[in-house]
C-alpha positions in Angstrom: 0.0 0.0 0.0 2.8 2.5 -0.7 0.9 4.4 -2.8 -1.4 4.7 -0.5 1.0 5.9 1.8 2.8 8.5 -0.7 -1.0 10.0 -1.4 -1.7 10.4 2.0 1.9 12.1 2.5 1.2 14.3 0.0 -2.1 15.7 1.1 -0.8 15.6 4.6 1.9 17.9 3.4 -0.2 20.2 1.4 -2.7 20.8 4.5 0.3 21.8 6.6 1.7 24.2 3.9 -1.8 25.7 4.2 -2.3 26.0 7.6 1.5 27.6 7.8 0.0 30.3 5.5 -2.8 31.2 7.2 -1.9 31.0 10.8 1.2 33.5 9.8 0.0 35.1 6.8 3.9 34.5 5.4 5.3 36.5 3.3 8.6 34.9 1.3 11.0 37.7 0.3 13.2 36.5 -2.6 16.2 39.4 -1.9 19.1 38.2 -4.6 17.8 35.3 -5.3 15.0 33.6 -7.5 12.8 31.1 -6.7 14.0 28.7 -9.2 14.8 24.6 -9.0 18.3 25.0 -8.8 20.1 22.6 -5.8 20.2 24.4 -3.0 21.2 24.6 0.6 18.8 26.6 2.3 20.4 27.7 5.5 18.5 29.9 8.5 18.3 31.3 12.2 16.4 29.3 14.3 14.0 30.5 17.3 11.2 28.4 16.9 10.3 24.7 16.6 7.9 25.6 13.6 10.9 27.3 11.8 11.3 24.5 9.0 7.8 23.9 8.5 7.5 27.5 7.4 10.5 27.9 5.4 9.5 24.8 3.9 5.9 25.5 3.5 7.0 29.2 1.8 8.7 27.8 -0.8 6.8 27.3 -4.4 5.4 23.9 -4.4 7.7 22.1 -7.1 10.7 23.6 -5.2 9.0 22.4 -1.8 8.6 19.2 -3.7 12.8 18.7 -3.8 13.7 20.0 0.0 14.5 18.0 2.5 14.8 19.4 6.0 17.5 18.2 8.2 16.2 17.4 11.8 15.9 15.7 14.9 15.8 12.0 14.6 15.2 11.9 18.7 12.1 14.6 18.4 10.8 12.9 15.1 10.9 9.3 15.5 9.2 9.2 19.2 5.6 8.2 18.0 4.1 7.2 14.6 2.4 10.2 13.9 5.6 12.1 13.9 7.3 9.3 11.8 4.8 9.8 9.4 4.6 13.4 9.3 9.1 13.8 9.3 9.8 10.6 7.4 6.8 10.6 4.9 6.2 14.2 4.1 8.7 16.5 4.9 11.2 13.5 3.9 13.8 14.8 6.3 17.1 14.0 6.7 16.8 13.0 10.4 20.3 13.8 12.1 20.9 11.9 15.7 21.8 15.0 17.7 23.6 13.2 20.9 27.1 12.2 19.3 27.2 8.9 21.6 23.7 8.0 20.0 25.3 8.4 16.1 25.8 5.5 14.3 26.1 7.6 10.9 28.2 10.6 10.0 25.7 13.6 9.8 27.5 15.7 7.3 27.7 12.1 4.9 23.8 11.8 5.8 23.4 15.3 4.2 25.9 14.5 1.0 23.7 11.7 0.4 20.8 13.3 0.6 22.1 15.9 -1.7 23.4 13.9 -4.1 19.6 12.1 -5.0 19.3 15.9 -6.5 17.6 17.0 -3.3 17.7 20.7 -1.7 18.7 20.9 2.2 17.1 22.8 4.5 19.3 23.2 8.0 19.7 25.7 11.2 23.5 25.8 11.5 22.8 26.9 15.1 22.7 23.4 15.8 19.7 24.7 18.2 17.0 26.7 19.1 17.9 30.2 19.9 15.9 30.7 23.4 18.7 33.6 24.3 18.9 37.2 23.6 21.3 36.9 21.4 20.7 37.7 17.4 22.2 34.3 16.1 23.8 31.3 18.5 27.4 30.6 16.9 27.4 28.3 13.8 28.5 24.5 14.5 31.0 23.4 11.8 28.7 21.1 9.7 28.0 23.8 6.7 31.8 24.3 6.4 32.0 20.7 5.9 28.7 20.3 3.8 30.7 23.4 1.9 33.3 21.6 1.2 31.8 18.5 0.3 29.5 20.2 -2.2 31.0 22.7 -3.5 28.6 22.9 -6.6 25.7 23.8 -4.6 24.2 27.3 -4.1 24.1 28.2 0.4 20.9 30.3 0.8 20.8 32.3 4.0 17.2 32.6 5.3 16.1 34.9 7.6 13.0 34.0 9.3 11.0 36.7 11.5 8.4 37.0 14.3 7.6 33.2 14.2 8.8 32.9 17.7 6.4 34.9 18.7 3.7 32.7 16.7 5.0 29.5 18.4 6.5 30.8 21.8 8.4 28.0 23.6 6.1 25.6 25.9 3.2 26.8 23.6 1.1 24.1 21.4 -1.8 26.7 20.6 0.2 29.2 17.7 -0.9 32.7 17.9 -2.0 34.3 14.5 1.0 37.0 13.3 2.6 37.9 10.2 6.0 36.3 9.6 8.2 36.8 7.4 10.6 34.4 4.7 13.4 36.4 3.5 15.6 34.5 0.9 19.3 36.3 0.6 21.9 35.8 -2.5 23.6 32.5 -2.1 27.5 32.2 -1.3 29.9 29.2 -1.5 33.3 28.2 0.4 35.9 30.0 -1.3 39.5 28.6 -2.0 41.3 28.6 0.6 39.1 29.5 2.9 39.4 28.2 6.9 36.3 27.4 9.2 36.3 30.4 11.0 36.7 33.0 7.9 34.0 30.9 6.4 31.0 30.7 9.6 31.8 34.6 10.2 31.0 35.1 6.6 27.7 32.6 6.5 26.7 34.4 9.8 27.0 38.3 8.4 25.3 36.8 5.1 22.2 35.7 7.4 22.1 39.1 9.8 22.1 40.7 6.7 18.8 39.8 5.5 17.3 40.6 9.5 14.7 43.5 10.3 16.6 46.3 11.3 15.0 45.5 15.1 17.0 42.3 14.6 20.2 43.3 12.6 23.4 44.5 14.1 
């Protein structure tokens, strides 16, 4: 009954991508980029646990169609419903987060994932922002995905006000405008160490923030 399965997946995912429009009202913002199928890297701050639905739900639907979101194995995997829903129709990439739990590389789960001709979508925060702070530091996995793939376009996202849609603790959202803002995409350049590269990702991603969030 997989096609059974891949039918209900699909209507599942096209009833989220509505309900993530009108709860938010999103607006995606394509600021030096186009919304066009090209492999891409989607990469964006992270403040709330809807924050992938929403960038995934804002995208056109045959590019929605090719992204993957990279995620939580521990959150997705702990009932069937949430299988369903992070296995089945987002399709994620679903990334053990506890190193001693690992028994796959996560950056190698990504290049796999990319090289089926799929799009990535990934907080490089590693986790959700709960501080004051505009941006958490970047972990080192898009260097490496950089490097890996150097072929592919890195889009920084900037995603606004859903935080306050979905505050922590909260299951009820509360209906505000958000925000989707898309910025030109950038590559590892030759030669180029870690930190030169996650400073540059980082400015990139502030870049495209409200003014009430930018530095």
């Amino acid at each position: 009954m997989d096609w059974l399965r891949t039918g209900l997946a699909r209507v599942t995912g096209t009833a989220i991508a509505f309900f993530a429009h009108l709860i938010t009202a999103a607006r995606a913002i394509w600021q030096g980029v186009e919304p066009v199928p090209a492999q891409r890297v989607y990469f964006a701050n992270h403040t709330s646990n809807g924050d992938f639905v929403l960038l995934w739900a804002s995208l056109p639907p045959a590019l929605r169609q090719q992204t993957r979101p990279v995620a939580a194995a521990d959150y997705w995997l702990t009932s069937p419903l949430r299988s369903f829903i992070g296995r089945d129709v987002f399709r994620a990439v679903l990334i053990e987060r506890k190193p001693e739990d690992r028994t796959q590389d996560p950056v190698q789960q990504m290049v796999e994932a990319i090289d089926t001709g799929a799009s990535l979508i990934i907080f490089p925060e590693g986790q959700r922002n709960g501080t004051g702070a505009k941006l958490l530091p970047f972990k080192s996995g898009l260097f490496h995905l950089a490097g890996r793939c150097p072929e592919v376009d890195l889009v920084p996202v900037w995603i606004d006000n859903l935080n306050n849609v979905m505050p922590k603790g909260e299951v009820i959202p509360v209906p505000l405008l958000c925000t989707v803002t898309f910025g030109a995409p950038l590559h590892r350049e030759t030669g180029e160490d870690k930190a030169a590269f996650l400073k540059r990702a980082e400015t990139a991603l502030l870049t495209l923030a409200p003014e009430s969030h930018a530095s």
